[in-house]
N, C-alpha and C positions, 0 to 999 in steps of 0.2 A: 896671419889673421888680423882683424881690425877689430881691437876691444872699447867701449864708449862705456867711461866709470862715472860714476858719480857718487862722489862722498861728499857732507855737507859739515861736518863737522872736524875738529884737530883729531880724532882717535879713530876718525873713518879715511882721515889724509895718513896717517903713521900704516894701516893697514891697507891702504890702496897702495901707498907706495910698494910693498913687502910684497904685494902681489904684482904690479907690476913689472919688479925686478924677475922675481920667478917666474911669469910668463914669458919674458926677453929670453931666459936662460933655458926656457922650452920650446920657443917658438923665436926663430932668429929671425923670421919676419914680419914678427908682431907690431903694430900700428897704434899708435893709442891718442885718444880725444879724451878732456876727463871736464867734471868740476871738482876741484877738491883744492889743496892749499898747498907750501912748499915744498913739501917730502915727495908729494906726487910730482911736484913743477921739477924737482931735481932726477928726477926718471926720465921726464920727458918734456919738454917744453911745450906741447898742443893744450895747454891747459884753457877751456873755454871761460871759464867762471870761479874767482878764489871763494874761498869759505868765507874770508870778510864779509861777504854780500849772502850770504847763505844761511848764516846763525842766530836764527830768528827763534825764539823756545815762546812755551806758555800761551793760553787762549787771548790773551788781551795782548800780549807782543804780537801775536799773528794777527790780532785783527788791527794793529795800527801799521802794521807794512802789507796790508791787503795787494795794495798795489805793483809794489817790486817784488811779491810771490807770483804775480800773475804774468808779468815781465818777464822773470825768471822760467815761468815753464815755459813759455813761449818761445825762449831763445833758446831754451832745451832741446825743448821737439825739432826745430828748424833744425838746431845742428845736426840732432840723430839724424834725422831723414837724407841729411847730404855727406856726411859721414858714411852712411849703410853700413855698422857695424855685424858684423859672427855674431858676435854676444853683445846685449848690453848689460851692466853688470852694475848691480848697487847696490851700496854697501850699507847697511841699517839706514839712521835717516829719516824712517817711517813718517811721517807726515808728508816727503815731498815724494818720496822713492815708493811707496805705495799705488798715489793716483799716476805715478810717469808707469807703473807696469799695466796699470788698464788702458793706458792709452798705450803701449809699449807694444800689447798683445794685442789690440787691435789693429793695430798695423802690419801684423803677421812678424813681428821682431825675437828672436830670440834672447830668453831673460834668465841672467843669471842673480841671484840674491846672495849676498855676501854677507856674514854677521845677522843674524835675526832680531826685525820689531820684535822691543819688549812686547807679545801680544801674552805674555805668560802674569802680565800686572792691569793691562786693560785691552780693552777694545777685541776683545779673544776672537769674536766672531772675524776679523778680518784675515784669519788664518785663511780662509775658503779661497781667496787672494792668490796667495802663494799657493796651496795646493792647486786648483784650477789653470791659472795664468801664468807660472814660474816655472821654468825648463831644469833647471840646478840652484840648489837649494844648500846653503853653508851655514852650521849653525855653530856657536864659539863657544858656550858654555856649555857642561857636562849636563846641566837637567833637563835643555831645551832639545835635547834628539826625544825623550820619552814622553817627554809634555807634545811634540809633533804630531811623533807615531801615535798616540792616544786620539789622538784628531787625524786620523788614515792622511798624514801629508807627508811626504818623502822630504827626508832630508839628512845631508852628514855633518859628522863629526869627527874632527881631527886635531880637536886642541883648540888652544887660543892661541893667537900670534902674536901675544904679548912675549910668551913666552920665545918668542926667538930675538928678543928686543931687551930683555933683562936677563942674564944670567944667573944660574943657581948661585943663591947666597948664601952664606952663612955669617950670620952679623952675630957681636957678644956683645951683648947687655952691658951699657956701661949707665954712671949716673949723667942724668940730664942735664945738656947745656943749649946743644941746639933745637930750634922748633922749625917745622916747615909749615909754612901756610898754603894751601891752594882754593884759592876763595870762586875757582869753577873755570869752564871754557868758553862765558857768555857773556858779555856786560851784564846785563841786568844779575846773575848770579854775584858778579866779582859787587855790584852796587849792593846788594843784599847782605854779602859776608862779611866784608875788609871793615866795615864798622866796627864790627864787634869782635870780630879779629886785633883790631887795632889797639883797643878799649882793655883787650885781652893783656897783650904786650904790655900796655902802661902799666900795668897791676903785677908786673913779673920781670924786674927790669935785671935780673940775674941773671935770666936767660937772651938767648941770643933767636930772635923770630925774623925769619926768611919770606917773604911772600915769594910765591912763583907765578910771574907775570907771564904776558902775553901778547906778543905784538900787534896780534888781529885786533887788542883790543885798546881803546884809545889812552894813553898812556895817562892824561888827566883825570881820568876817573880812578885810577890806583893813588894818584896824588892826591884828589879832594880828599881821601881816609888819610893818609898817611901823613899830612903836612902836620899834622898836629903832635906824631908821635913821640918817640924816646929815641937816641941812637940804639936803643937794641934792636929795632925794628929797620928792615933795607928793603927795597926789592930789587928782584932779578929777573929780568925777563928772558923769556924761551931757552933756559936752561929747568926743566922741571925734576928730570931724571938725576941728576947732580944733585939738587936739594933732596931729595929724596934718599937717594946714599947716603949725603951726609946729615942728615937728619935722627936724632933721638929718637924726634915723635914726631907726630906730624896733625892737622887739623886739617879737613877735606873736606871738600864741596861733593854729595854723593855721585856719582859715577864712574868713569874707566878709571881715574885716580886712585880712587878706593882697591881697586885689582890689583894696578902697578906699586902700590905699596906693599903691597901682600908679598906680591915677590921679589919687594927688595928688602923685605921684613923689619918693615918700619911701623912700629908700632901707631894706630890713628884714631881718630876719633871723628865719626863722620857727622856733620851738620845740610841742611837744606830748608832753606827759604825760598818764597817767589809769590810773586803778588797774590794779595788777598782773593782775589776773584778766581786766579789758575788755581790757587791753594784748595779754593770750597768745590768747584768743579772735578778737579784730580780725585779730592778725596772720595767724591760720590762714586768715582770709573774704579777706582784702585781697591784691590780686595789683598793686600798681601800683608803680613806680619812684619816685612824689615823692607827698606828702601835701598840699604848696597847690596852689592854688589857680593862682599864677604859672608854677610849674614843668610842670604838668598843662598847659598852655594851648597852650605853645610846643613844649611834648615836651622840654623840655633844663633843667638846670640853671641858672637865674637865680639865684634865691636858696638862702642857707645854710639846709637844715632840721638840728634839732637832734628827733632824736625819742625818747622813754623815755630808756632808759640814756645813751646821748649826750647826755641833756641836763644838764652838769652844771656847776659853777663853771669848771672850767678850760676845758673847751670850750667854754660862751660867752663866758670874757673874750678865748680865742684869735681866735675869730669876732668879737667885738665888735672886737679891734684889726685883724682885715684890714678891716672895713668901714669904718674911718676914715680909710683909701687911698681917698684922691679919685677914681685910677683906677678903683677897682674898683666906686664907686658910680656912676662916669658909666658902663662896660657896662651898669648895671644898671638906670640908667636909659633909654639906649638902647634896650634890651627891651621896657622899663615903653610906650614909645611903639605899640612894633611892636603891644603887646595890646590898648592902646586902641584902634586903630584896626579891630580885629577886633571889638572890642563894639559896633559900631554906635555909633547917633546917637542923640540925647536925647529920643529922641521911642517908646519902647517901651512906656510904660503906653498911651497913646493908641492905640496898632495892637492891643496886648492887650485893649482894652478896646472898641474897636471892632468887633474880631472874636467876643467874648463878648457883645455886645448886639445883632449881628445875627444868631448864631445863636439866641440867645434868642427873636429877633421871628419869624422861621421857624417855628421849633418852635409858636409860636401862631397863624401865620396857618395 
């Protein structure tokens, strides 16, 4: 079979890879064209377009790359069409992987959707999308199969696939020395954080603070915060999962991060910024009570979020000293258990992949 992926982001390249292996390991003559970034490129080498050129966030960043979004679908669509993929398969995304399935389905293309648009924080109506125009339907978090079915739209559940990517842990509370930083998987987020991230570290030179860099992203923008700071302060690029481990506690930028600390039960404390204009527009679209990932899961309060205007020196170093209360990392670890166990078992590309390559053999016989 001939599968055409597209992930546009680092945690839709980490799951596009994980499916790709488990399609090779179902289909021994599977094909693949993708966009997406190294972990996919190391499955396969057809890679049309890396994430670098893909990671465009926020209504004022989209509208000043108007341009190479439009470039971008264009050499999209060319490729699908001489490609003629089984499936084409896309992996969240939702701003670019949304309008590729109405053109996708117009083409008479089969669609599979991997990971679901947050449609459950904004833009709800666009479910009609997916119900209507999506062949196979994969959703990762526990609340997003009944948030679907609620809106008559088929979709499954099999866990997250993170979980086949971090091992059950069990970490012992010790006193705090190291901190991990992840100030996001965007420029503009990592420009927004590592300030006061940095700011954070001069005020605490007892402890030892890790940024976890990124290569996609340009290596002088982690310098312009950092030149100024203390030797407690380093970064490490594209090692995140290691800082993590080794990590006390950790400060996150909200998204997939926010999860994968959970399940390596590292205590965090989530922040988000991003320009004043996405900031007031988001807030009008967004109806929900927490913005991770953790808090979203349980429905309650796990972790500290810091968002916009509350994100600032005093309020994170207030937040940084309750979480060095041992107590209040072991609730929060407790928590960190309850969610693991609701992600499912380590075996979710395989069922994903299984289900995608026997719809595929259908369709031909």
């Amino acid at each position: 079979m001939k599968y055409f992926i597209i992930a546009g982001e680092p945690s839709g390249d980490n799951y596009g890879a994980l499916l790709m292996d488990a399609l090779t390991l179902e289909d021994n003559k599977a094909e693949f064209q993708f966009v997406g970034g190294p972990k996919m490129k190391a499955e396969s080498p057809n890679q049309l377009i890396s994430i670098e050129d893909t990671a465009f966030m926020g209504f004022w960043e989209v509208l000043k790359n108007i341009f190479n979004i439009k470039q971008l679908f264009k050499s999209v669509k060319k490729s699908i069409l001489e490609f003629k993929p089984d499936t084409l398969i896309l992996i969240d995304y939702p701003g670019f992987n949304l309008r590729i399935v109405n053109w996708a389905y117009d083409q008479g293309i089969k669609i599979t959707y991997y990971v679901s648009p947050q449609l459950w924080a904004w833009k709800k109506n666009r479910y009609k999308i997916l119900r209507d125009k999506v062949d196979l339907f994969f959703v990762i978090l526990p609340f997003e199969k009944k948030f679907f079915e609620q809106l008559n739209t088929p979709c499954q559940y099999f866990g997250h696939p993170l979980t086949e990517l971090i091992p059950q842990q069990n970490k012992n509370l010790k006193e705090v020395k190291q901190v991990g930083l992840f100030p996001g998987s965007r420029a503009q987020e990592v420009e927004k954080h590592l300030k006061i991230f940095s700011e954070l570290a001069h005020f605490y030179p007892q402890y030892e603070f890790t940024v976890a860099g990124l290569s996609h992203i340009s290596e002088a923008i982690y310098r312009k915060h950092l030149k100024q700071s203390g030797k407690n302060l380093k970064l490490v690029f594209d090692d995140p999962y290691q800082i993590m481990e080794e990590s006390d506690v950790a400060i996150t930028s909200s998204g997939t991060a926010t999860l994968e600390l959970v399940l390596f039960e590292t205590p965090q404390i989530v922040v988000y910024a991003t320009s004043q204009l996405s900031y007031l527009i988001g807030k009008n679209l967004i109806g929900l009570k927490y913005i991770s990932l953790v808090n979203l899961i349980l429905d309650k309060s796990v972790v500290t979020e810091l968002i916009q205007q509350e994100l600032n020196l005093a309020n994170l170093k207030n937040k940084f000293e309750e979480i060095l209360d041992i107590s209040q990392r072991e609730k929060m670890i407790t928590a960190y258990r309850k969610i693991r166990k609701l992600l499912g078992d380590n075996h979710v590309s395989e069922k994903v992949a299984k289900n995608i390559y026997q719809y595929c053999n259908d369709q031909v016989t």
